[in-house]
C-alpha positions as CSV (number, residue, x, y, z in Angstrom):
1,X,-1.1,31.8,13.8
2,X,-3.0,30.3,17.0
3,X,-1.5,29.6,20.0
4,X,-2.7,25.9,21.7
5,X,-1.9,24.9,25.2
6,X,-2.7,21.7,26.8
7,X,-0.5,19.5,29.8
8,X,-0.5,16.7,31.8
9,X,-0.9,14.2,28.6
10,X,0.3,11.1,30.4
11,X,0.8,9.2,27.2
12,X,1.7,6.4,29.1
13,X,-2.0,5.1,29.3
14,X,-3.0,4.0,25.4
15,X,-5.8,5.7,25.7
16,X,-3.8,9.5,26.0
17,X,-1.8,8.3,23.9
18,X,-3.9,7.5,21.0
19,X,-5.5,10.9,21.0
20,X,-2.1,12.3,20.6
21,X,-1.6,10.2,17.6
22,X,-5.5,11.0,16.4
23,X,-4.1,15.0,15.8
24,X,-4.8,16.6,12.6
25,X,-1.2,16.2,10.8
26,X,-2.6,19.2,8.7
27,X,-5.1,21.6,11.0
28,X,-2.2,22.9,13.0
29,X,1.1,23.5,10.4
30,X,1.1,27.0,11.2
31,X,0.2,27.1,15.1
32,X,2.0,26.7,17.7
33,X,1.5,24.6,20.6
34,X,2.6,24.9,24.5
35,X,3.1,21.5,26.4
36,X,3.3,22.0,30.0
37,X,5.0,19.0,31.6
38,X,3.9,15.8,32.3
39,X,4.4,13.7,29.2
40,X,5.5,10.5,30.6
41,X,9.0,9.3,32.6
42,X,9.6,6.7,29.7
43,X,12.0,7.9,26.8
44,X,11.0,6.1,24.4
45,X,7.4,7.4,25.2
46,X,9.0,11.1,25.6
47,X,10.7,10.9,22.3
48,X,7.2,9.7,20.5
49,X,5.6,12.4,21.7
50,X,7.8,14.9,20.7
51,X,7.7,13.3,17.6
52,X,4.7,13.1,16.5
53,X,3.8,16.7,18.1
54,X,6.5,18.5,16.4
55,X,5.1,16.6,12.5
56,X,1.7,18.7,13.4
57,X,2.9,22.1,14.9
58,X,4.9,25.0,13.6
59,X,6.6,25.3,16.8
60,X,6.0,22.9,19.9
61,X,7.5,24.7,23.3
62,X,7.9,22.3,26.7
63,X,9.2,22.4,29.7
64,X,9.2,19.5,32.2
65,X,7.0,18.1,35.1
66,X,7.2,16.4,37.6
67,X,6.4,12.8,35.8
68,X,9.0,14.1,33.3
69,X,11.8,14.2,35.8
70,X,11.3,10.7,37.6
71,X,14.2,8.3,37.1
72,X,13.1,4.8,37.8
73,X,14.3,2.4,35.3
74,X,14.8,4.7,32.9
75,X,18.7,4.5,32.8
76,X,19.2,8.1,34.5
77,X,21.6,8.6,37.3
78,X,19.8,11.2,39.1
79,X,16.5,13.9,38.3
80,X,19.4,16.4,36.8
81,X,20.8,14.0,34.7
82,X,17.3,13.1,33.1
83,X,16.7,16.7,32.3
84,X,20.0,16.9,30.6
85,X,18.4,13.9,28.1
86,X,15.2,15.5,27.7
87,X,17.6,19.0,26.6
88,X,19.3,16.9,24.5
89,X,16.4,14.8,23.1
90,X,14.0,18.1,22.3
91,X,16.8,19.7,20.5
92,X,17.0,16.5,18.1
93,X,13.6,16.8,17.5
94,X,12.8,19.8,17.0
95,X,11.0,21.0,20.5
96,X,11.8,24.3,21.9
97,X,12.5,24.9,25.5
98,X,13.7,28.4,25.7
99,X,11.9,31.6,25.0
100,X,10.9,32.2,21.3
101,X,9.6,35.8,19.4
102,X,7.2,36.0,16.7
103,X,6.7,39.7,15.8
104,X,5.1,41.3,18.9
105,X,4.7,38.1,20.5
106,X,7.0,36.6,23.1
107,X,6.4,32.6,24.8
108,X,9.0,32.3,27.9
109,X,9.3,28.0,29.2
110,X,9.6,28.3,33.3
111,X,11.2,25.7,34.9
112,X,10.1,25.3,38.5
113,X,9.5,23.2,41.3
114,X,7.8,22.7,44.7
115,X,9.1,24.2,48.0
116,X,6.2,23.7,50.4
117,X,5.4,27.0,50.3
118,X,1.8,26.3,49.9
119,X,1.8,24.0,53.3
120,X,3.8,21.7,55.0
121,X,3.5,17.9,53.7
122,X,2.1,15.2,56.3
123,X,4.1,11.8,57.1
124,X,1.0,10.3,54.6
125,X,1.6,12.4,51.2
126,X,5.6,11.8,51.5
127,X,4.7,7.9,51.5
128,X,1.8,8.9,49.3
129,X,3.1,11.5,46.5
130,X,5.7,9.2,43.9
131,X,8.0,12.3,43.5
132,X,9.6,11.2,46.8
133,X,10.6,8.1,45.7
134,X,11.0,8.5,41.7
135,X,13.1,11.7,41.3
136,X,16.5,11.6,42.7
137,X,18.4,14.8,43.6
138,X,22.1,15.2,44.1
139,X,23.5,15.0,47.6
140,X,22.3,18.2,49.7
141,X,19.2,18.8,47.4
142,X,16.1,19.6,48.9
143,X,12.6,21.0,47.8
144,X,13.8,24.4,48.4
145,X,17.5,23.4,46.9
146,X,15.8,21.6,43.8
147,X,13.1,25.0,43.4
148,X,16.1,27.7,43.3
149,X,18.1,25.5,41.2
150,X,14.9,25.4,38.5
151,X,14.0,29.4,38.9
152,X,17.7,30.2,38.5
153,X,17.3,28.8,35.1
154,X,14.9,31.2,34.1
155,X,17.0,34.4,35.5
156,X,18.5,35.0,32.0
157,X,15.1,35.5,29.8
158,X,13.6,37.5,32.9
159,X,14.6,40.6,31.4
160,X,12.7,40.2,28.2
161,X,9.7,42.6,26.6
162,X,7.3,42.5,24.3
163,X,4.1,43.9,23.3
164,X,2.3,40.6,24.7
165,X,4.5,37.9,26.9
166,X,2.7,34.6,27.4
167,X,5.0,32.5,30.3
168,X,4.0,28.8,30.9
169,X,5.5,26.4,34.0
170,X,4.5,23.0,34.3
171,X,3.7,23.9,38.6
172,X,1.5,26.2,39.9
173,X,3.0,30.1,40.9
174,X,0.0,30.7,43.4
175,X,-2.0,28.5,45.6
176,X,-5.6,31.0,44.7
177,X,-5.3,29.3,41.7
178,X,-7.1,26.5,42.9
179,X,-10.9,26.7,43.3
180,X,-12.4,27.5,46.6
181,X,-14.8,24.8,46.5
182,X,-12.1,22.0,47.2
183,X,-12.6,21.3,50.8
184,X,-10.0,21.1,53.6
185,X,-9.7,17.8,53.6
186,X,-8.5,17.4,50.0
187,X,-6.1,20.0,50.2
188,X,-3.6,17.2,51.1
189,X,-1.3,18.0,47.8
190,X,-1.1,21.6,48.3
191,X,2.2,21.7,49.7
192,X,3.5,19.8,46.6
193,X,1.3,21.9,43.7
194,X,4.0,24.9,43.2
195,X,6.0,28.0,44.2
196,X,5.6,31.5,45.0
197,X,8.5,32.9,43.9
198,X,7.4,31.7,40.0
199,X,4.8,34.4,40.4
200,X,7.5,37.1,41.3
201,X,9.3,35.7,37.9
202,X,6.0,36.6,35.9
203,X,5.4,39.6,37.6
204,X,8.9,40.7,36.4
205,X,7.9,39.3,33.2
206,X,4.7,41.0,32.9
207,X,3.3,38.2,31.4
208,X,-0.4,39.1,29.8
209,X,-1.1,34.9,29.8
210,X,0.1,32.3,31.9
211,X,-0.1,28.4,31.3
212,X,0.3,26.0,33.8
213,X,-0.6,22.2,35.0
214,X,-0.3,19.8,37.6
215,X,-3.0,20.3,39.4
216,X,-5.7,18.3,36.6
217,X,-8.1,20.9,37.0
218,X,-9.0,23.0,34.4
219,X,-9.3,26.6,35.3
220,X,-9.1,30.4,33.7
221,X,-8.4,32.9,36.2
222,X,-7.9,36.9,36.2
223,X,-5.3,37.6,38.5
224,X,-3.0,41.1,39.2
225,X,-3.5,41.9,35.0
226,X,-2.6,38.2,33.9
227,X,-4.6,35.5,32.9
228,X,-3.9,32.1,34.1
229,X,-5.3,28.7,32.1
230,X,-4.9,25.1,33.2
231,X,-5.9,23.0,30.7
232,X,-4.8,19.6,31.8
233,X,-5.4,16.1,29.8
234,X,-5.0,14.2,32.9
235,X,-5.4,10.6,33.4
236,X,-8.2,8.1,31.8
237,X,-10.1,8.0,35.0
238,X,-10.6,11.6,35.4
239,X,-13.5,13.2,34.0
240,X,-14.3,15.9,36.1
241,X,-12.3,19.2,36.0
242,X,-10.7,18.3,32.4
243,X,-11.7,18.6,29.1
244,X,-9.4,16.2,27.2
245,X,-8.9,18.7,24.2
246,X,-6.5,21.2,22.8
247,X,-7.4,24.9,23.6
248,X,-6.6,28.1,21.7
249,X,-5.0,30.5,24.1
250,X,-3.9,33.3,22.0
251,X,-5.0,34.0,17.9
252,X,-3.4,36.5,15.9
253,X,-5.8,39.1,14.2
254,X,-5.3,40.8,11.1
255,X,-3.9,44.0,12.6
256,X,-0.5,42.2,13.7
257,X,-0.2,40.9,10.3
């Protein structure tokens, strides 16, 4: 059993979307495969992709992103409500958003959001940054509202062990994540990248591997005895930073058989 990770699949550009459907039906029946968030705000989109991922994997885990949660024209009350759906619509197709075991193996989904944590946002990334204006929240939520309401979801599985513990969130759980090289002046989006307090949820987890996304910027880093991998599809336009395949993150070796 291998363990594949990839995010940020936008299959609402054809392009994304037809290396989705170009998959091996038969290369991956006994893997599994981790799907960070951002799929696409379209159902019927949403529901093809869960389709056609969970006819090629053993076992497909998601959890949502931020695309994944917008509500415009998609016949969703509010952000909330359009999580609900995507609940209901992975459990009618066989995707898994809560924590499964496979022998000595443990995968843990964690729902998060943004809290500004990593900076405070200027006048020009709220007009800029589509979240503001596509998700809707129920009356009194903000970012730091909407963030505890997401973590709070993962409080019941924070208690589980195993001999290895892979976690995966769609945001980011630390801002040294991303690469030094980025300079100042792009550092515009940090404030809307992640949350701290996901880290203290891994640290309680003890996670050995961590999977995350959002940021479209590949990365593999060796942080307080975890290792964190980005391994974002991202858009049609971006080449740099992505490496528009599936990656093995975890392979089981003939001593845990």
């Amino acid at each position: 059993m291998r363990i594949f990770a990839v995010s940020d699949i936008h299959i609402d550009y054809p392009e994304n979307r037809r290396w989705l459907s170009s998959l091996s039906r038969d290369e991956y029946r006994q893997d599994v495969l981790i799907l960070a968030g951002d799929v696409s705000d379209d159902p019927g989109l949403l529901a093809e992709a869960f389709e056609m991922t969970a006819g090629r994997f053993a076992t497909v885990l998601f959890v949502p992103g931020n695309h994944d949660l917008w509500v415009r024209g998609n016949g969703h009350g509010d952000s909330l409500a359009r999580l609900a759906y995507i609940r209901q619509l992975a459990a009618e197709t066989g995707i898994v958003m809560e924590p499964v075991q496979f022998d000595s193996l443990t995968i843990i989904p964690l729902f998060s959001w943004y809290d500004f944590s990593f900076g405070a946002p200027t006048p020009e990334l709220r007009r800029a940054w589509l979240d503001f204006s596509a998700c809707k929240w129920p009356a009194g939520f903000d970012e730091t509202a909407i963030t505890r309401h997401f973590l709070a979801m993962n409080e019941p599985f924070l208690h589980l062990t195993n001999d290895t513990v892979i976690t995966f969130s769609h945001f980011l759980p630390r801002i040294d994540l991303m690469p030094l090289i980025i300079p100042p002046h792009k550092r515009g989006v940090y404030p809307v990248l992640g949350t701290p307090r996901l880290e203290q949820q891994i640290r309680r987890l003890g996670a050995a591997i961590h999977i995350y996304g959002h940021s479209h910027i590949n990365m593999r880093n060796f942080k307080d005895n975890t290792v964190y991998i980005n391994n974002a599809f991202g858009y049609p336009h971006e080449e740099r930073g992505v490496a528009k395949q599936l990656i093995c993150v975890w392979e089981q070796s003939a001593n845990d058989d």
